[in-house]
Phi, psi and omega in degrees: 000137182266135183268329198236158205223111132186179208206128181240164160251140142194226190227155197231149142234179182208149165200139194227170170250079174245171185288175177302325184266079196259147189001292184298338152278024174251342186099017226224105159300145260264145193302280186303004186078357179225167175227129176209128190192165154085219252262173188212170163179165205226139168251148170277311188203121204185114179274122191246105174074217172251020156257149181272129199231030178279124168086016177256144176237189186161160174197215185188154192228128206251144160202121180245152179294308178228217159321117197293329185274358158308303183119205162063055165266197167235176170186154164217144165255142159267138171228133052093116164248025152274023182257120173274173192321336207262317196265003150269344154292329160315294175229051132287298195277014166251331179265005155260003189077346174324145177053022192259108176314148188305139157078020211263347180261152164274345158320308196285286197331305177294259223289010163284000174249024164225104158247342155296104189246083178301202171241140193308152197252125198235123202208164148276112175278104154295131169206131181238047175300070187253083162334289163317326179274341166095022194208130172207157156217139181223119191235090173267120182295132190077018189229288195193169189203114185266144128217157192231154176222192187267173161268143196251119179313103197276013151269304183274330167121326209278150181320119176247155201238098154250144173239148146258143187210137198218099149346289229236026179280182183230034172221316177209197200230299155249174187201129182285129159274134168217169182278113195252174163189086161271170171219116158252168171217037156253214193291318167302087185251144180197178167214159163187142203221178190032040206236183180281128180247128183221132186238096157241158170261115187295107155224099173244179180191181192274028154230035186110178150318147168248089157009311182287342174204061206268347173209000000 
């Protein structure tokens, strides 16, 4: 049960290695049997309690064996290390689900299906995101190295433009699909290229989306 009130806006990408439409937002299991991704994010403005989480960034980097509501994943977190003691204890405990209603975050949802839980890496986050535009890059030194572009028409050559939407989701409401490729090298490891890329803009809070910025 959450105790503590907060709430953030920004922007989120994911990348994972599933095909473009990839599964799990269909109800599906993951294209390869397995789930591996990720994820990021830039707060614009944002609070845990009465520490200020504005201009902070941080994500996690995910493996599941199989289908993520089997469980028996991994997970680590990055955290922003201009982030002082109070706001990486902050958001830490908001990408572990902490102070978070049951079920109400894909933060909570991910780590109650990861119990390898390492330990978090506080670095400097390169992040670069432009949703509409379909492109990010995300970069932690000794972790991982992210980017997304648009998907390309493979006759013509030309950007082509997808979205997801999801009413009743628990991270965002639409979200630009783009063409990812990540590589990590921390406990969590993978390379993976031409997969699924998600770009959204983020307003949760610990009883979920806030409505108030669902697209």
């Amino acid at each position: 049960m959450a105790t503590i009130d907060w709430e953030i806006e920004g922007t989120g990408y994911t990348n994972c290695n599933c095909v473009y439409a990839c599964p799990c937002q269909f109800n599906l299991g993951p294209t390869h049997g397995t789930c591996k991704a990720v994820t990021a994010f830039e707060i614009a403005k944002g609070h845990f309690g009465n520490v200020t989480l504005d201009g902070l960034r941080g994500g996690v980097v995910y493996s599941w064996p199989g289908t993520i509501h089997e469980g028996n994943g991994s997970m680590q977190p990055y955290v922003d290390k201009r982030a002082d003691e109070k706001q990486r204890d902050a958001l830490i405990k908001i990408v572990s689900g902490a102070e978070t209603e049951e079920m109400a975050t894909v933060w909570w949802v991910f780590n109650a299906m990861s119990p390898n839980k390492f330990p978090p890496i506080f670095e400097t986050i390169e992040f670069d995101v432009d949703v509409d535009a379909r492109r990010a890059r995300v970069v932690v030194p000794g972790l991982l190295e992210s980017s997304a572009q648009p998907i390309r028409n493979p006759v013509t050559g030309a950007e082509h433009r997808v979205r997801i939407d999801l009413p009743n989701g628990f991270e965002y409401r639409i979200a630009e699909i783009g063409s990812g490729r990540s590589r990590t090298c921390g406990e969590i490891a993978f390379d993976f290229e031409d997969t699924y890329g998600q770009l959204a803009r983020l307003h949760l809070s610990n009883k979920g989306v806030v409505e108030a910025a669902a697209v």
